[in-house]
C-alpha positions as CSV (number, residue, x, y, z in Angstrom):
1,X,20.2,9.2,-1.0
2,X,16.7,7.6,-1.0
3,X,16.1,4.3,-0.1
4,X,14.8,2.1,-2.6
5,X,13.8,-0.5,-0.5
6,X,12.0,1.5,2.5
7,X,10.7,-0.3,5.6
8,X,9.1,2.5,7.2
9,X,7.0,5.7,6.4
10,X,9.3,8.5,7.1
11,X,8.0,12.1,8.3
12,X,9.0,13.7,5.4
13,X,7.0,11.1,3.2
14,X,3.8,12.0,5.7
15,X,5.0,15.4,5.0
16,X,4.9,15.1,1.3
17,X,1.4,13.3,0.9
18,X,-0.1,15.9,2.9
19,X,0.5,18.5,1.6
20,X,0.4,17.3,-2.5
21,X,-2.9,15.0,-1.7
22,X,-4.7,16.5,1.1
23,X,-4.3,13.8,3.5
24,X,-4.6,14.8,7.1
25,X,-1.3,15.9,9.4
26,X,-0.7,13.2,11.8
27,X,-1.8,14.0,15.4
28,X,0.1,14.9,18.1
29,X,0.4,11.2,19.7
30,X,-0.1,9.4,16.5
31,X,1.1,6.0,15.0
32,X,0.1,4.0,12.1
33,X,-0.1,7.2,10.2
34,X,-0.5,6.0,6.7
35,X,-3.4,3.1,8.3
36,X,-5.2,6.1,10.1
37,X,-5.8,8.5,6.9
38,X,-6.9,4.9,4.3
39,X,-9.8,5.8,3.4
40,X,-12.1,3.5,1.0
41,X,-13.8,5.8,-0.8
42,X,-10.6,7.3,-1.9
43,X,-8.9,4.6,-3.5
44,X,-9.3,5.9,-6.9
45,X,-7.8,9.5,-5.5
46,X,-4.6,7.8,-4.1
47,X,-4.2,5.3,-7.2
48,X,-4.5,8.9,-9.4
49,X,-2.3,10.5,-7.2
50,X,0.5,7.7,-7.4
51,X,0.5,7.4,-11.1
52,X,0.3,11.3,-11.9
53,X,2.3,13.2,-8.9
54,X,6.0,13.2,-8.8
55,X,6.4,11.6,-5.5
56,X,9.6,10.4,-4.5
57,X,10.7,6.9,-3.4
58,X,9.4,7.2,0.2
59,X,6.1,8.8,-0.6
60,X,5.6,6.2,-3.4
61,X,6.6,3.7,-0.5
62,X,3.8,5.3,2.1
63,X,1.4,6.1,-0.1
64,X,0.9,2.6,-2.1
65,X,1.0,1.7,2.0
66,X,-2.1,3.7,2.1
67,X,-3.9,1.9,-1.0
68,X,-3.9,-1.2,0.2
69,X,-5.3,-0.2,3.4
70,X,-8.1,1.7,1.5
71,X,-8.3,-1.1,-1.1
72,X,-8.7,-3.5,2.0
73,X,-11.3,-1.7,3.4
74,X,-13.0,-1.5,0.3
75,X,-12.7,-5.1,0.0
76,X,-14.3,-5.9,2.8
77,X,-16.9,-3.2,2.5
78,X,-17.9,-4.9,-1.2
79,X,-17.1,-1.4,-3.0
80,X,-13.6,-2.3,-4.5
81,X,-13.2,-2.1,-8.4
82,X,-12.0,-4.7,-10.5
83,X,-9.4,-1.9,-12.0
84,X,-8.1,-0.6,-8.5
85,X,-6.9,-4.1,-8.3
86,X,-5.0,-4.6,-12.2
87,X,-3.6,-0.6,-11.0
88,X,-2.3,-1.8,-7.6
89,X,-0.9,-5.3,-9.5
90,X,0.8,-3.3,-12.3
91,X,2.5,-0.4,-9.6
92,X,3.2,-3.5,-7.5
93,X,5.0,-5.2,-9.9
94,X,6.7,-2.5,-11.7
95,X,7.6,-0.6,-8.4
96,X,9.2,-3.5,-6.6
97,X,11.7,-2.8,-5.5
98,X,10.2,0.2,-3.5
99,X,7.0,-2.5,-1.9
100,X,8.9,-5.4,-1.2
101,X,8.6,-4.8,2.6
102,X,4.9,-3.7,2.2
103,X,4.3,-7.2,-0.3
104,X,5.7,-9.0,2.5
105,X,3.9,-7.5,5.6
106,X,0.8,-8.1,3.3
107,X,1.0,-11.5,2.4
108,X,1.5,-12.9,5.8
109,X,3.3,-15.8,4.3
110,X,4.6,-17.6,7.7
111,X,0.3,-18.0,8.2
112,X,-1.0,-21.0,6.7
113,X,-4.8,-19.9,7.8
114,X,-6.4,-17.6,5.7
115,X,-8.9,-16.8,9.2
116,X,-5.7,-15.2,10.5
117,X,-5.2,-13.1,7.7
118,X,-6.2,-9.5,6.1
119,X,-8.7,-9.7,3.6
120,X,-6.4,-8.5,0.7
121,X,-3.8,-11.3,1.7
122,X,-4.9,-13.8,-1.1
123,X,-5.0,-10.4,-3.7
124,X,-1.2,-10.0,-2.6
125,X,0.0,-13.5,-2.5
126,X,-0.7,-13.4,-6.3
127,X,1.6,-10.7,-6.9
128,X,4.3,-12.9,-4.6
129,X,3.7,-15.7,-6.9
130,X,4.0,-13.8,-10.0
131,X,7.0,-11.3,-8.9
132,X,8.6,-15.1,-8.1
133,X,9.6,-13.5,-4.4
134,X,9.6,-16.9,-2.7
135,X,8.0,-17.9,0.2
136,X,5.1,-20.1,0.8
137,X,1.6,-20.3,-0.9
């Protein structure tokens, strides 16, 4: 049975994304998979490929993993879209149950300085407040 609260990107999800949206394998010694292969001139790619692939609960999980990584760099880089963000809100929202964990990890809500924070924190502290999932401002 899937999980449909995932905390961690399986192999099988890696698997899965690589082969149905041409990410690359992981290498031999590699970690932080799903950070390694963002990429932020892909974001529309990955958003396209969440909302029209059939991906199952742990590639949803990994993949939206990789978006925000890609939107974050995007971010910072000044080349994000105001429409990757209303995608990632709406997936967010409706999937989450499946993102709690990655919500969480992302809005770094035990840090009260923004310095210490990613870029995309303030972006995902919205959805916190909205989705009502507790926690600190």
């Amino acid at each position: 049975m899937e999980n449909i609260n995932p905390k961690y990107v399986t192999r099988s999800a890696i698997e899965g994304l690589v082969k149905k949206i041409k990410l690359p394998a992981p290498k031999e010694f590699s970690q932080d998979w799903e950070y390694e292969v963002s990429d932020s001139s892909r974001v529309a790619d990955f958003l396209f490929a969440y909302e029209n692939f059939n991906l199952d609960i742990e590639e949803k999980f990994a993949l939206m993993i990789v978006i925000i990584s890609s939107y974050e760099d995007a971010m910072i880089e000044e080349k994000d879209e105001e429409s990757w963000g209303s995608s990632i809100r709406n997936h967010l929202l409706k999937d989450i149950r499946i993102h709690k964990n990655t919500i969480d990890y992302w809005a770094m809500l035990d840090e009260d300085d923004m310095e210490n924070c990613f870029f995309v924190t303030p972006f995902i502290r919205e959805i916190v407040n909205v989705a009502k999932l507790g926690g600190r401002n």
